[in-house]
N, C-alpha and C positions, 0 to 999 in steps of 0.2 A: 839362763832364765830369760825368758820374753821381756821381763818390765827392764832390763838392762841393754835392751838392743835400739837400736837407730832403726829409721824406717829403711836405711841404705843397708845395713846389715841382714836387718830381714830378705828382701830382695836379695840381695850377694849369694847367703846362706840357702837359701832357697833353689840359687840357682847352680850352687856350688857343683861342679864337678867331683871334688872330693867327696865320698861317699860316706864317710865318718860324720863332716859340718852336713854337708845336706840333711843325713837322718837326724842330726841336733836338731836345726832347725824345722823341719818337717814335724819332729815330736811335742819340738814347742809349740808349733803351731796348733799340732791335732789337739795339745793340753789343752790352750787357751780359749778356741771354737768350742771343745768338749764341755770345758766351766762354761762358758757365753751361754752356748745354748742350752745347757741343762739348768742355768739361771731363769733365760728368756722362756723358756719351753716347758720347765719339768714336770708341770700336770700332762702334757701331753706328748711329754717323747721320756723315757727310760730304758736304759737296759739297751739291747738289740738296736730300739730302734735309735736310742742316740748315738752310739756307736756307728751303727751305717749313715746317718744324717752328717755326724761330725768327719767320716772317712769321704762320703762325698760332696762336703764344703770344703776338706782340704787339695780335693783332686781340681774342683774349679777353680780356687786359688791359686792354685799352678797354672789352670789352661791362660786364666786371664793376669798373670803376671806382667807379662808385655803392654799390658795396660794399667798398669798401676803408675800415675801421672806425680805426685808426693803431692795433692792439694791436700790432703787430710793424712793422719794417721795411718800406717800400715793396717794396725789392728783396726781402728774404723773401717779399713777399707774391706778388709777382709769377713769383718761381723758382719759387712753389708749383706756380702756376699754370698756369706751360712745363712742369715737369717731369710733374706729372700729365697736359699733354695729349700729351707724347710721352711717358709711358708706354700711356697707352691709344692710341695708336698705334703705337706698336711690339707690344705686345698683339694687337694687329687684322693685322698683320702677320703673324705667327707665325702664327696659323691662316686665313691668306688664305686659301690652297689645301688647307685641311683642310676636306672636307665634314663636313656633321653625321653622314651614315652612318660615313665614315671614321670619325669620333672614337667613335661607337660601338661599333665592332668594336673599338677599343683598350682597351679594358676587360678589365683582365688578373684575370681570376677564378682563377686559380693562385696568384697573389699572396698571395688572401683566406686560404688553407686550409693557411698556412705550418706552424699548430701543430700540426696533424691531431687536432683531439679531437671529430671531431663536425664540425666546420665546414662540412666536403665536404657534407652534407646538407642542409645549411641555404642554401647556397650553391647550389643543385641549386633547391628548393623557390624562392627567391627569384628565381633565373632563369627560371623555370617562371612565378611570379606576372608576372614582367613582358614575357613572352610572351602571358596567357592574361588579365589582368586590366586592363592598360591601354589607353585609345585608341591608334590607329597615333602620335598625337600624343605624349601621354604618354610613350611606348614609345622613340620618337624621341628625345623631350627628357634623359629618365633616361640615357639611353645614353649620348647626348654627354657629359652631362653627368658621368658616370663614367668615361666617358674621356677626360677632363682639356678640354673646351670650354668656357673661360669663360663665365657667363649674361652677363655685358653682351656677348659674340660670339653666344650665342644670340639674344640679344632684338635685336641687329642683323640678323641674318639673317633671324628671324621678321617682323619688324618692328613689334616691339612693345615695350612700353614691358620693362623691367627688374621691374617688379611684377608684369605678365601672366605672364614668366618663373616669379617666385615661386610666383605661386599654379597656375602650372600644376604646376608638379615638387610643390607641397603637397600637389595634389587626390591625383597619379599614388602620393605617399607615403602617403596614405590609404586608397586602394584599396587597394594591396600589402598594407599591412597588416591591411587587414580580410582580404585574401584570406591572409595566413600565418597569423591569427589562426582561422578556419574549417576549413581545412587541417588534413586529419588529419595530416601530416608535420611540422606546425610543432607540433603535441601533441607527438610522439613528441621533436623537438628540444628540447623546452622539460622532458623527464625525466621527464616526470607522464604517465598515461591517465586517463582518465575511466571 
């Protein structure tokens, strides 16, 4: 049983060559991730899907065992571990069937202009810059991405890393801003004329 083991046991067992202790331990494991997450989770994972969520939290707790340091808890380390990958799976989830265009039209620009001092313009002008100043790509990315699409659901879609993400929405915040900065409309928002 898991509540009897050392965090050195676990490890050991885990990495057991013997093929009898390794499936003890592997079973304990799948047990005790199986409870965790059907604890942490169960309005939203049952049946199937905890099953495949718990099968593979046990398969990354293997890959990243060479990385299990003893600052905490075995089982800490490894709830970390389930629970991070069925959030970003349930994450992934959420916007299965959310295209990037979808997410882009959800961009609730009414939202922006609640205080009415001026915003509506500024808010016009910036709409405007990311019509007229970004690649289709850019344009694309910003949009989702203001309409609540997670970048690690972008960079999965795009298929690129999570950094490509970054610097792409960097380059698109760059431009924008050179283009409000130019913009006689972003003079006139910012109080001053020249």
């Amino acid at each position: 049983m898991h509540a009897d083991r050392s965090d050195q046991a676990w490890v050991d067992g885990l990495k057991e060559s013997n093929a009898t202790a390794s499936c003890a331990a592997v079973a304990d494991l799948r047990d005790y991730l199986r409870r965790t997450l059907a604890k942490g989770f169960g309005r939203q994972l049952q049946g199937a899907d905890l099953d495949d969520l718990t099968q593979e939290s046990v398969l990354r707790v293997h890959q990243k065992l060479d990385t299990f340091e003893g600052q905490c808890r075995f089982t800490t380390w490894a709830t970390t571990i389930a629970v991070n990958a069925t959030l970003s799976e349930l994450r992934r989830r959420r916007y299965k069937h959310v295209s990037i265009e979808a997410a882009g039209e959800g961009v609730d620009w009414a939202a922006e202009d609640d205080d009415g001092d001026g915003d509506k313009e500024r808010i016009e002008l910036l709409r405007r810059g990311i019509a007229e100043a970004l690649t289709d790509r850019q344009r694309e990315a910003i949009q989702a991405a203001l309409g609540g699409l997670p970048l690690t659901e972008l960079a999965r879609r795009y298929d690129v890393s999570q950094g490509a993400v970054y610097k792409l929405l960097h380059d698109a915040r760059r431009r924008l801003k050179h283009f409000l900065e130019t913009s006689e409309g972003a003079v006139a928002t910012h109080g001053g004329s020249s």
